[in-house]
N, C-alpha and C positions, 0 to 999 in steps of 0.2 A: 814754362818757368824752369830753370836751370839752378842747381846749387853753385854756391862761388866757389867751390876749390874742386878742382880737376882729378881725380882719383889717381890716373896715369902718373901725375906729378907727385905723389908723395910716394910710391911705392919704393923706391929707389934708396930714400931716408925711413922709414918705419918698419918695425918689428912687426909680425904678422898680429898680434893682438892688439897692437896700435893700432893698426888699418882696419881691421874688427869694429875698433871701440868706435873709429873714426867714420866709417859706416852706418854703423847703428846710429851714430849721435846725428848725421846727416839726413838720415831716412828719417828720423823723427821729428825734425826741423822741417823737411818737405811739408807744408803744407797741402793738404788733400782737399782740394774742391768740397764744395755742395751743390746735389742738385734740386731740383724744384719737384714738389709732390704735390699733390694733391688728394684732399679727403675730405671729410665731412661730420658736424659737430651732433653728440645727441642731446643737445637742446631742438624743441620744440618751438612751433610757432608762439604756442601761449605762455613759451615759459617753463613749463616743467621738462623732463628730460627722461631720456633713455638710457637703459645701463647696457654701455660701451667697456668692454676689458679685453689687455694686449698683453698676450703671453710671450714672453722670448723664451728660446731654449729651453722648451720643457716635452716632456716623454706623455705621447696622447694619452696612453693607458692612466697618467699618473692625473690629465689634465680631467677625462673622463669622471675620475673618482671625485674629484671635488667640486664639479658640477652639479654632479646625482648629490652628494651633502647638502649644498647651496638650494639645489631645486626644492629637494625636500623639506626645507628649514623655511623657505620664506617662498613656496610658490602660489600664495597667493598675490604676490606683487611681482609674477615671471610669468613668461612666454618662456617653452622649449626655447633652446638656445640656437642661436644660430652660428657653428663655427667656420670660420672661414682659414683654410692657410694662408699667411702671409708671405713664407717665403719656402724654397721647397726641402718638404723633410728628407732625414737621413736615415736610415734602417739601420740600427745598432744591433748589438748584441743581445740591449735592455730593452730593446723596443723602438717606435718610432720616436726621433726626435724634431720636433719643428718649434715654428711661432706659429702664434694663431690669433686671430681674431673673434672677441667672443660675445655676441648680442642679443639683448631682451628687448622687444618689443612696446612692453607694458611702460607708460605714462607717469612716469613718478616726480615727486616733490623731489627738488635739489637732497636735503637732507636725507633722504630716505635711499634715495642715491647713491649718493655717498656711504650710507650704512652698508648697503649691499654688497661695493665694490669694497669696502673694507676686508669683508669678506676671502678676498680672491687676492692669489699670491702675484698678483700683476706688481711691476718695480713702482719701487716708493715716488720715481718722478711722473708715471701714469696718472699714480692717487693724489698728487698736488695739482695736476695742470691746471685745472679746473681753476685754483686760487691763484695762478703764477700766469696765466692767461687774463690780455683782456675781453676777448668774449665770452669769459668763463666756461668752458665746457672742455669735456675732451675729444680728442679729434683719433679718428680712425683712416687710415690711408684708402683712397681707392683703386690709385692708380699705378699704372709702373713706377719702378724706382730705378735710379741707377746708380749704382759702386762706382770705386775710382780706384785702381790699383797703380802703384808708382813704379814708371817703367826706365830701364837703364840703356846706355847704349853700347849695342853689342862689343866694339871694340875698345871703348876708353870706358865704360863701366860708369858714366855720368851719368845723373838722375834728366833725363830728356823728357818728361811730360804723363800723361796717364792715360792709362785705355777706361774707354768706357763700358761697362759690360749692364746691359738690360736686365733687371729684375721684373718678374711679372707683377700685375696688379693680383693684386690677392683673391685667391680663388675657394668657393662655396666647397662646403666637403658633406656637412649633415646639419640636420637639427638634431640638438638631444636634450631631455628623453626623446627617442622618437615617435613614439605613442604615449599619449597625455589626455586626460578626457576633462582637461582642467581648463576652464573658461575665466579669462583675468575677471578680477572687479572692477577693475580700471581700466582706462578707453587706451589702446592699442594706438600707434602713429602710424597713422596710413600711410604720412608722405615717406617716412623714411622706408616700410616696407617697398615703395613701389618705386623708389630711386635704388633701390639694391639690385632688386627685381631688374630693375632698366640698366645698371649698370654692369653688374658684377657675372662670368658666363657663368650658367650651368645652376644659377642662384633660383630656387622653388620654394614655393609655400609648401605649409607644412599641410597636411593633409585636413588639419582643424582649423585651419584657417577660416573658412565658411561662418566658424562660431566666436571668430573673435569680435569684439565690439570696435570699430574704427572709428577715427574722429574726424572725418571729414578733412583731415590738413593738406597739403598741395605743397610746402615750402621745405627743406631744408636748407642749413646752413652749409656754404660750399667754404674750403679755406683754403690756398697756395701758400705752402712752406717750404723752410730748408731742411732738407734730409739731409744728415750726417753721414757719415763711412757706414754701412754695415747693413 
């Protein structure tokens, strides 16, 4: 796709802040593709659900601390966590910065759910989906993603099209706490451990695993969407 006005052709008539403004106003008019993702809901086969939470742009060190809070406040209704990077971090000054993906094992009521992700400084359109969804649940990526950045052409400076550049499928980093001698009272989702396990590389039980109670499920929920820029 091509914008309608020829860059070449106004330079001749415009001020250099004009051709600026006329730029910016162009490039944000480009409409930017979506591509297609794939992931997976933590609803349950029977209905209850898993706590699923997406961090963007946050400093592990900071992400770290409010896990340990969370863990210790309500880890009767948690599995160690299982973080996954979503996309790859940056080593700042302050520390590492990424997204990340963040999951409990443990079996819970919708409501209760919900109480916990409240919890977690995940954006306010994570903590809706659920209601803004008709599968109700929320959905965690598995798969690659791809950006779209808008590309010019080298001699008349027209917006000609977009390169695609691959983002990885989000990759396993740790469980935390990583030692926990803490057995759920709630029955654990087999199926979603062992489609992570099948899917995602380098992804491992935690070493307690042996003592978790499993519930025998086989299914999760697959779902194909549109991923946005970013």
């Amino acid at each position: 796709m091509k914008v309608k006005c020829n860059i070449v052709d106004i330079v001749e008539n415009r001020s250099e802040k004009e051709l600026d403004d006329f730029i910016e106003k162009e490039e944000k008019s480009f409409k930017k593709p979506v591509s297609t993702c794939y992931g997976i809901t933590n609803k349950c086969e029977d209905g209850q659900y898993i706590l699923f939470a997406d961090y963007d742009k946050v400093y592990f060190g900071t992400l770290l601390k409010e896990l340990d809070n969370i863990f210790n406040k309500f880890k009767r209704y948690l599995t160690p966590f299982a973080i996954l990077e979503s996309s790859e971090s940056v080593l700042t000054k302050n520390g590492t910065l990424g997204s990340y993906h963040v999951i409990s094992f443990v079996k819970l009521p919708y409501q209760k759910m919900r109480e916990l992700l409240s919890y977690m400084t995940v954006d306010d359109d994570f903590y809706k989906l659920p209601k803004n969804t008709p599968y109700r649940a929320n959905t965690l990526r598995i798969s690659p993603k791809f950006d779209w950045e808008l590309q010019h052409d080298g001699k008349t400076g027209e917006a000609v099209g977009n390169k695609q550049i691959l983002k990885d499928a989000p990759r396993f980093i740790t469980w935390y706490p990583q030692e926990s001698a803490h057995i759920p009272l709630m029955e654990v989702s087999e199926a979603h451990l062992k489609t992570y396990k099948h899917l995602i590389e380098d992804f491992k039980f935690p070493l307690i695993y042996c003592r978790w109670i499993m519930d025998g499920s086989s299914k999760v929920e697959f779902k194909q969407y549109d991923s946005l820029k970013g």
